[in-house]
C-alpha positions in Angstrom: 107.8 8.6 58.1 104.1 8.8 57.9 101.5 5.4 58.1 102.7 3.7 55.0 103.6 0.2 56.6 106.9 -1.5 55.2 107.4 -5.3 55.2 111.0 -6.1 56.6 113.7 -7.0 53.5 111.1 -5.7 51.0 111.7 -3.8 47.6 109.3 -0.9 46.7 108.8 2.0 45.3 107.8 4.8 46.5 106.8 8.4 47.0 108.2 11.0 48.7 107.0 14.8 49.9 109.7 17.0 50.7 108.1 18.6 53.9 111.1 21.9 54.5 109.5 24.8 54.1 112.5 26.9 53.7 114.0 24.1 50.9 113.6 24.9 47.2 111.8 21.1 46.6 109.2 21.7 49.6 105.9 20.6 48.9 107.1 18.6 46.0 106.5 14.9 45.0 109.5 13.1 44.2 108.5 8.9 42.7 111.8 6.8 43.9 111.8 4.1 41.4 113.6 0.9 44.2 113.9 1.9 47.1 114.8 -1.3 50.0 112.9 -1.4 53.3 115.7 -2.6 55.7 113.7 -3.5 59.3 110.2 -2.3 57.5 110.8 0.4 60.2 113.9 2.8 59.3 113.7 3.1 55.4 113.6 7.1 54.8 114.2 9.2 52.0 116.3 12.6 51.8 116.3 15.8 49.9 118.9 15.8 47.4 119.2 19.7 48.1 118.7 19.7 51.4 119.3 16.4 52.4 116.8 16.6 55.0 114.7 13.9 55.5 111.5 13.5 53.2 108.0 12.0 53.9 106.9 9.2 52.0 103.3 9.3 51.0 102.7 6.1 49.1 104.7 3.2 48.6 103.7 0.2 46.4 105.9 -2.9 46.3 108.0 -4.1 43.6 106.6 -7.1 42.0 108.5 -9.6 40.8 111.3 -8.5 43.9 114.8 -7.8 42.7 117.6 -10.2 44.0 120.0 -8.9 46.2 123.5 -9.4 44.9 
């Protein structure tokens, strides 16, 4: 992950660079539209190709927060 900071038990969303060269999606931007931050410290994003994981280079949380079922 790079120095985007998560809360704990936080909803964002995000966006995520796909950082394998030899994948077909790397260099691209991908927006994940809810994406939960578990501990703050171990929510990640994968390739759907690939399914390597992805960087995410901005996050910006979900306002109001959805409720967990």
């Amino acid at each position: 992950m790079s120095d985007i900071t998560l809360e704990p038990r936080t909803f964002y969303t995000v966006v995520a660079r796909d950082v394998t060269e030899d994948c077909p999606n790397s260099g691209g931007e991908f927006k994940v539209p809810e994406l939960y931050s578990n501990a703050g410290t171990d929510a990640s994003v994968s390739c759907g190709l690939c399914k390597q994981p992805m960087q995410i280079v901005a996050a910006e949380r979900l306002e109001p927060q959805p409720e967990m079922p």
